[in-house]
C-alpha positions as CSV (number, residue, x, y, z in Angstrom):
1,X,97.4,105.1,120.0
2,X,101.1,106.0,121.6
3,X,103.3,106.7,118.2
4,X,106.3,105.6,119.9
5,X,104.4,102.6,120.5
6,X,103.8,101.4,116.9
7,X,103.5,98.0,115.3
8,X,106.8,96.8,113.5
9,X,106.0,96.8,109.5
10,X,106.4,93.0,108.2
11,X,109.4,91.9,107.4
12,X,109.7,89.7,103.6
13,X,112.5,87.7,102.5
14,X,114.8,89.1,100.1
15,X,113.8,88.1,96.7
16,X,109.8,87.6,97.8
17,X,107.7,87.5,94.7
18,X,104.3,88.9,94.9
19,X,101.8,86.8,92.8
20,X,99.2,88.9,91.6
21,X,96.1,88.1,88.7
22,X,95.0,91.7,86.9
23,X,91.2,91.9,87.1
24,X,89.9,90.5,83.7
25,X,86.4,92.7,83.0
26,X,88.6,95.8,83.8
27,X,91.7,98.0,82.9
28,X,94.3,97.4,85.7
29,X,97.6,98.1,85.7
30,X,100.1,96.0,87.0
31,X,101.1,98.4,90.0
32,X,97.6,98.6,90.9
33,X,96.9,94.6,90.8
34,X,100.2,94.7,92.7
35,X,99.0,96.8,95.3
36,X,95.6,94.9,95.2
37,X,97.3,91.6,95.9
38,X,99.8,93.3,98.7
39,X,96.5,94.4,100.8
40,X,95.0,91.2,100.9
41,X,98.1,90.2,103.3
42,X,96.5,91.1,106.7
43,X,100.0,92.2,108.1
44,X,100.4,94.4,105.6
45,X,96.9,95.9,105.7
46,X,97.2,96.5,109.2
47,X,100.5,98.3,109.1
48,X,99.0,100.9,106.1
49,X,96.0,101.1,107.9
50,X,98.8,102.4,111.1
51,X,101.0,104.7,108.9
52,X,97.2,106.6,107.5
53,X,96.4,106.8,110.9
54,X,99.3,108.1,112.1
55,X,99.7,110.5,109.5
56,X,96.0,111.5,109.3
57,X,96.1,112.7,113.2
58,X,100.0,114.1,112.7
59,X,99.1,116.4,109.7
60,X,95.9,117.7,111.3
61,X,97.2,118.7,114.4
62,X,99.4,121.7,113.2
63,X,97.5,124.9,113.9
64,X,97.8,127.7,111.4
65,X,100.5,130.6,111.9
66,X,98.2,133.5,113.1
């Protein structure tokens, strides 16, 4: 994938609330059910899933000072 060529992150109205249920049988935290609910958007799966990538292949491709 070209970096300068990246997908544009979504875009949410000012004042978007998130709706998000915390998992009954378990401990969860509200940041965490936040995030759970958050990655269930496709956009905004796709557009993490872009940033791991790009940061995955960006910090492995640094050679160590010899």
């Amino acid at each position: 994938m070209k970096w300068h060529r990246f997908p544009k992150s979504p875009v949410f109205p000012p004042g978007h609330k998130w709706e998000f249920e915390k998992l009954k049988k378990y401990y969860e935290s509200d940041v965490t059910a936040l995030v759970r609910a958050m990655l269930e958007d496709d956009e905004i799966r796709e557009d993490q899933r872009a940033a791991w990538e790009r940061w995955r292949n960006e910090a492995g491709s640094k050679a160590p000072p010899q």
